[in-house]
C-alpha positions in Angstrom: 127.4 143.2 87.6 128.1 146.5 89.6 128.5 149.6 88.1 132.3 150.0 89.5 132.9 147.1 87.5 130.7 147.9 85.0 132.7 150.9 84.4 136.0 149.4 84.2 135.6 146.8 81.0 136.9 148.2 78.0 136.7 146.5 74.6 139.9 146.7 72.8 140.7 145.6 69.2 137.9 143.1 70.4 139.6 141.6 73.5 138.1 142.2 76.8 140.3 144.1 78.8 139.5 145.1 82.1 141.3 148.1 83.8 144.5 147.1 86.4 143.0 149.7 88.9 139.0 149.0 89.6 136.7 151.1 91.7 135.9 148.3 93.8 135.2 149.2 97.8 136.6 146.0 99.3 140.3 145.6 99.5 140.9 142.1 98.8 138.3 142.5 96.0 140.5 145.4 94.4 143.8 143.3 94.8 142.2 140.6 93.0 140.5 142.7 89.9 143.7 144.2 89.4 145.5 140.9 89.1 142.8 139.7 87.0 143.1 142.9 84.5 146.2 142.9 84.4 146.3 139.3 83.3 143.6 140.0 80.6 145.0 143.2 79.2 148.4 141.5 79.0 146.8 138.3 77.3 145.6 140.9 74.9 148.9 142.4 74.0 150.3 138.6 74.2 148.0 137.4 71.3 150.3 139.6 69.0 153.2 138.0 69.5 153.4 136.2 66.4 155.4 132.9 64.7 157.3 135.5 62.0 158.3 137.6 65.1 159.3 134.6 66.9 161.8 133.5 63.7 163.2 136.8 63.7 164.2 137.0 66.8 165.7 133.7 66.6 167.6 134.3 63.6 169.2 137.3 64.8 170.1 135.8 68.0 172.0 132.7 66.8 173.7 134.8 64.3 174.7 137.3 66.9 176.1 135.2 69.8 179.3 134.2 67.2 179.7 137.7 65.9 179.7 138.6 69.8 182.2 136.0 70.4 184.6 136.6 67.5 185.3 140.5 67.8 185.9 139.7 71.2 188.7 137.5 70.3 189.8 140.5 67.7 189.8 143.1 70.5 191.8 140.8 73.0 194.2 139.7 70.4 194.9 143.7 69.2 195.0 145.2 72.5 197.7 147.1 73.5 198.7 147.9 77.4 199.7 151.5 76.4 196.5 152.2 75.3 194.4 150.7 78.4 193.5 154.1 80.1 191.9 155.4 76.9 190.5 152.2 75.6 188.6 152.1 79.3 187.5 155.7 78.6 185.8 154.8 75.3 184.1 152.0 76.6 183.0 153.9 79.0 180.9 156.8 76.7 179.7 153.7 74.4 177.9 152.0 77.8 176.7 156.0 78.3 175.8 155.8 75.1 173.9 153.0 74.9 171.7 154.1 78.5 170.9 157.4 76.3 169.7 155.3 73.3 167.5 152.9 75.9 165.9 156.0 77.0 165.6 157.1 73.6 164.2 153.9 72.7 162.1 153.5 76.0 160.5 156.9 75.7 159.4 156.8 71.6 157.5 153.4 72.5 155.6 154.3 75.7 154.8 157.9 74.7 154.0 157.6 71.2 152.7 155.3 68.3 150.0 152.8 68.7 149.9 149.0 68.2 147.5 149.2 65.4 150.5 151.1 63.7 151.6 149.0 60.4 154.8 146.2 60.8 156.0 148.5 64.3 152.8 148.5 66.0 152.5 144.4 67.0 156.2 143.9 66.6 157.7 146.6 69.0 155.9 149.1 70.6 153.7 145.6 72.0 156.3 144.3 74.2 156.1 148.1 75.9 152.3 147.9 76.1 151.9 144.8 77.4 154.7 146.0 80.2 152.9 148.5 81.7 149.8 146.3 81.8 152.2 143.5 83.4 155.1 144.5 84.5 156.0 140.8 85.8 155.1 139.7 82.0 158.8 140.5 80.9 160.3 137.3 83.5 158.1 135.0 81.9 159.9 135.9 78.5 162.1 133.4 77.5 165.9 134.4 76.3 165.1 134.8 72.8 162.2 136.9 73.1 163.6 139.0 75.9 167.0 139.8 73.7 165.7 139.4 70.1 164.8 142.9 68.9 167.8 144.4 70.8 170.0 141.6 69.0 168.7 142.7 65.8 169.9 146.3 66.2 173.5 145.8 66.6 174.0 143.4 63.8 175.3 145.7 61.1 177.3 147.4 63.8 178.7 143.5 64.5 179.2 142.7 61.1 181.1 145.9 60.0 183.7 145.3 62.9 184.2 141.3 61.8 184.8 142.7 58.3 187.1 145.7 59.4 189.1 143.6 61.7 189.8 140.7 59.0 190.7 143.1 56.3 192.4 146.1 57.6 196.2 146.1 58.0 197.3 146.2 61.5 198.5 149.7 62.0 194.9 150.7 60.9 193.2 148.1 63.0 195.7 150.1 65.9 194.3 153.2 64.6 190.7 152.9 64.6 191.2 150.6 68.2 189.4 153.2 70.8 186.6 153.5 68.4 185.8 150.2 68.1 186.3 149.7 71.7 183.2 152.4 71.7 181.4 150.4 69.6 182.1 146.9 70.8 180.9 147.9 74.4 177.6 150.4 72.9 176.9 147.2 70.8 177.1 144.7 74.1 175.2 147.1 76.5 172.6 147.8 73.7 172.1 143.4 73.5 171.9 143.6 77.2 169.2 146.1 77.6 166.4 144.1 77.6 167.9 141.0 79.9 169.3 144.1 82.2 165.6 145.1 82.6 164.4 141.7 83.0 166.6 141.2 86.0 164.8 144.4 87.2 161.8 142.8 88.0 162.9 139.7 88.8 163.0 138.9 92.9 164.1 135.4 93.3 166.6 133.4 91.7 169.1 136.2 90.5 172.5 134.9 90.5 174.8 136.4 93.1 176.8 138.2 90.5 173.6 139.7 89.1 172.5 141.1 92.5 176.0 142.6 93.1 175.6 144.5 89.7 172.7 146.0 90.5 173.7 147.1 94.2 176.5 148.6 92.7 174.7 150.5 90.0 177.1 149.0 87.4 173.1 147.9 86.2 169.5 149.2 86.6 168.4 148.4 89.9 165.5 147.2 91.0 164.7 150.5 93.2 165.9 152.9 90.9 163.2 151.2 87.8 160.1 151.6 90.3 160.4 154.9 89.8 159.9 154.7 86.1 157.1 152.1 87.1 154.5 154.7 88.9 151.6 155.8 86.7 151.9 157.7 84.0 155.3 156.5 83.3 156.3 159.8 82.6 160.2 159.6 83.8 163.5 157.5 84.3 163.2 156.1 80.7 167.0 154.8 80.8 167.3 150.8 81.1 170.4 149.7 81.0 172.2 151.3 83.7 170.2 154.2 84.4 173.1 156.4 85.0 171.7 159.2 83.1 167.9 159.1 84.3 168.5 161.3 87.3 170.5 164.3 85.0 168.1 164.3 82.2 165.1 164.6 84.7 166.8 167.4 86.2 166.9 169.5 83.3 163.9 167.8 82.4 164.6 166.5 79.0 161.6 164.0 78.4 159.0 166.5 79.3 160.4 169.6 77.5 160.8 166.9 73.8 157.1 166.1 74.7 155.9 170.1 75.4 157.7 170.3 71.7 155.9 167.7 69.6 152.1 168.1 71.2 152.6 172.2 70.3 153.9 171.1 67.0 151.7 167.9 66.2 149.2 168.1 68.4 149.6 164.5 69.3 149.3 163.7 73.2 151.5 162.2 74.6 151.2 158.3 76.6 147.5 158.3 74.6 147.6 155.0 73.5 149.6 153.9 76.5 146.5 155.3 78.6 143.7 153.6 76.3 145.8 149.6 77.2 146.8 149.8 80.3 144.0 152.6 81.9 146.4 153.7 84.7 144.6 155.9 86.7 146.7 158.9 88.3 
C-alpha cells in the first residue's frame, strides 16, 4: 500500500474510515478514493442508527401527521378576514423563526459535541456527521427517518394548541389567533426542515412545485446550501429557507458565538467534525 494511502486510513470507534480527500497523484484514482471514503465513513456513522431510534421516530411521526391535520382545521374554521394582514405577518416571523432555530440547531451539531456523547451523541449529532461525510446520504433517508427528530420537537407545541383550541371560549381562541398563527407556521417549517434540506441535494425527480420553491427562495436552494457544503462548514447554517444566512454572516454571528465559547471553554470548535469526516482545507 502507498504511503498517500497509507496516510489517509484512520481507525475510528474501530471502523475503518478512510479520509473523503486522499493524496493520491492520479485523477481518476482520487475521484474514486473519495467515493470510496466517503462510502466507508458514512457506513460508519450509518451503523448507529439504531432499532429504538427507528421507533421513535416513527411514533412521533404517526402521532404528528393528525395533530398537523387537526389545528389546521381549528385555524381555517376561526379565521377571520379582518384579521388576514396581521395573521400573514405572524406567520411570517414564525417561518423566520424557525430558519433562526435550524441555524441554531445546524450550528450546535456540526461545531460542537461528539457522537460518543451519552443518549445525544448516536441519536442526533450522527445524522450531522454522517452528512458531511456524505452529503448524498440524506436522499437515501426514507420519510420517517428524514422528518422524525424534527417531528418530535414540535409535539408539545402541537398538543398545547389541540388542547387550547378545544377548550378555550371563542373570544379567547380570537384573542390568542395571531399567536397561534406564529406558532402553527414555526411548528410546520420546523417539521419541514429536514425534508427542505433533503430536497437540497436531491437533482432528479423533484416535483415541479418543489423546484419552483426553491427558484423562488420561498425554500433553501440548492445553490445557496453549497455554500454551507465547502470545507470546514464554517457558514450558512440556516436550512429551511435560508433567508437569514446571508445577514447573520454579515455581522458574522457564528464565528463571533464560536470566538466566545473557545476563549471561555477552551473547546475548538468543528473538532469532532474534523476527526469523521477529515476535510482537508
Amino acid at each position: 500500500m502507498s504511503s498517500p494511502q497509507i496516510n489517509s486510513i484512520l481507525t475510528t470507534n474501530n471502523n475503518l474510515y478512510i479520509s473523503p480527500v486522499l493524496a493520491v497523484t492520479h485523477e481518476g484514482h482520487q475521484t474514486r478514493r473519495r467515493l470510496l471514503g466517503q462510502r466507508i465513513g458514512s457506513t460508519a456513522t450509518r451503523d448507529l442508527y439504531g432499532k429504538t431510534k427507528r421507533i421513535q421516530e416513527v411514533v412521533c411521526v404517526y402521532v404528528c401527521i393528525p395533530l398537523m391535520l387537526l389545528n389546521l382545521y381549528f385555524m381555517l374554521v376561526h379565521l377571520r378576514l379582518e384579521k388576514v394582514t396581521t395573521v400573514f405577518l405572524m406567520a411570517l416571523a414564525g417561518i423566520i423563526t424557525a430558519d433562526f432555530a435550524s441555524g441554531m440547531v445546524h450550528w450546535l451539531a456540526d461545531t460542537w459535541g461528539s457522537i460518543e456523547l451519552p443518549i445525544i451523541g448516536k441519536n442526533f449529532i450522527r445524522p450531522f456527521r454522517e452528512h458531511h461525510i456524505d452529503p448524498t446520504s440524506i436522499t437515501r433517508h426514507d420519510f420517517i427517518e428524514t422528518n422524525g427528530d424534527n417531528f418530535m420537537l414540535i409535539l408539545p407545541c402541537l398538543v398545547l394548541m389541540s388542547r387550547d383550541f378545544l377548550t378555550l371560549p371563542e373570544q379567547q381562541i380570537q384573542d390568542s389567533y395571531c399567536w397561534f398563527s406564529y406558532l402553527y407556521l414555526l411548528a410546520i417549517f420546523v417539521s419541514l426542515t429536514n425534508q427542505i434540506h433533503k430536497w437540497s441535494h436531491t437533482y432528479f425527480g423533484l416535483p415541479k412545485w418543489v423546484i419552483a420553491l426553491q427558484d423562488l427562495h420561498i425554500i433553501l436552494p440548492k445553490r445557496h446550501h453549497r455554500i454551507h457544503h465547502v470545507a470546514p462548514h464554517e457558514t450558512y447554517f440556516c436550512i429551511t429557507t435560508g433567508w437569514l444566512n446571508y445577514p447573520l454572516e454579515k455581522i458574522r454571528f457564528w464565528s463571533t458565538l464560536e470566538y466566545l465559547i473557545e476563549k471561555i471553554t477552551g473547546y475548538k470548535p468543528r473538532d469532532d467534525d474534523f476527526k469523521w469526516a477529515q476535510k482537508r482545507t
